[in-house]
C-alpha positions, -999 to 999 in steps of 0.1 A, spaced: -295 -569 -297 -291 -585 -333 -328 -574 -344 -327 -567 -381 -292 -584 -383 -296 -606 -418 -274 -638 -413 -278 -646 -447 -257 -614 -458 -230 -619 -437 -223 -654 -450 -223 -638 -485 -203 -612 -472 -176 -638 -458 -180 -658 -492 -174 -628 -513 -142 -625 -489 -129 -652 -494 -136 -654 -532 -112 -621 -534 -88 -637 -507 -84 -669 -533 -80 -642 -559 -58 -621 -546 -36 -659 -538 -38 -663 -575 -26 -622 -586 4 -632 -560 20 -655 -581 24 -630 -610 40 -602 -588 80 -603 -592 93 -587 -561 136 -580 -569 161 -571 -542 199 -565 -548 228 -567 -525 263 -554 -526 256 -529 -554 241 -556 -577 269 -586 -571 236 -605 -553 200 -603 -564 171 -624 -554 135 -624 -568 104 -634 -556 72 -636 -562 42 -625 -541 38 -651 -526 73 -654 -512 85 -680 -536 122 -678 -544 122 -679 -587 156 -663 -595 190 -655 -580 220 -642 -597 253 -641 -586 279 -620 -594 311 -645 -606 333 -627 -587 317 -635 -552 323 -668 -562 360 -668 -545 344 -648 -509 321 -672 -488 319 -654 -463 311 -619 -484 290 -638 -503 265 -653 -473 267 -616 -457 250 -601 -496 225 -635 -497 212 -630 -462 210 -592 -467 188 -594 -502 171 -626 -487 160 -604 -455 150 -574 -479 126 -599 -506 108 -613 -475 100 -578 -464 93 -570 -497 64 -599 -497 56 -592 -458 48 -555 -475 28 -569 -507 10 -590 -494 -2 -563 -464 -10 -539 -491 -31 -566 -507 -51 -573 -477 -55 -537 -470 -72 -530 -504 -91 -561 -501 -106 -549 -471 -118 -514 -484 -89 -493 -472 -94 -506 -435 -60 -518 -418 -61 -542 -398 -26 -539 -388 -29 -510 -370 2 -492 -383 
């Protein structure tokens, strides 16, 4: 079933994988990823690998809890999609165009 199959290439193949996976992990942390709420009063970045590293708020939210937690959670939701996007983009291009997510 497996006759000319070479072992040996696949386990360079998956080395070589995860060589540009480690790679890629690396790239991530260089990619700023920015998403603004309520016109630019919220804005959160990240970077690609879903680490918060900035968030500015607008001094006038400061008076508005409730306004202000509704413009948080609405950039927070749109930077983790940003990343959730990023980083499938990443792995489609590391995989030669394939997708694997099937979308």
């Amino acid at each position: 079933m497996f006759e000319g199959f070479d072992m040996s290439k696949m386990s360079e193949m998956v080395s070589q994988m995860q060589n540009k996976a480690k790679e890629i992990e690396e790239q991530a942390k260089n990619i700023q990823l920015s998403a603004k709420a309520g016109g630019g009063l919220v804005e959160v970045t990240a970077n690609g690998k879903g680490e918060v590293v900035d968030l500015n708020i607008d001094d006038s939210l400061l008076q508005d809890k409730e306004y202000l937690q509704i413009l948080l959670m609405s950039a927070m939701n749109d930077i983790v999609k940003m990343v959730e996007d990023n980083k499938k983009s990443q792995a489609m291009g590391m995989m030669g165009g394939l997708n694997p997510f099937g979308s």
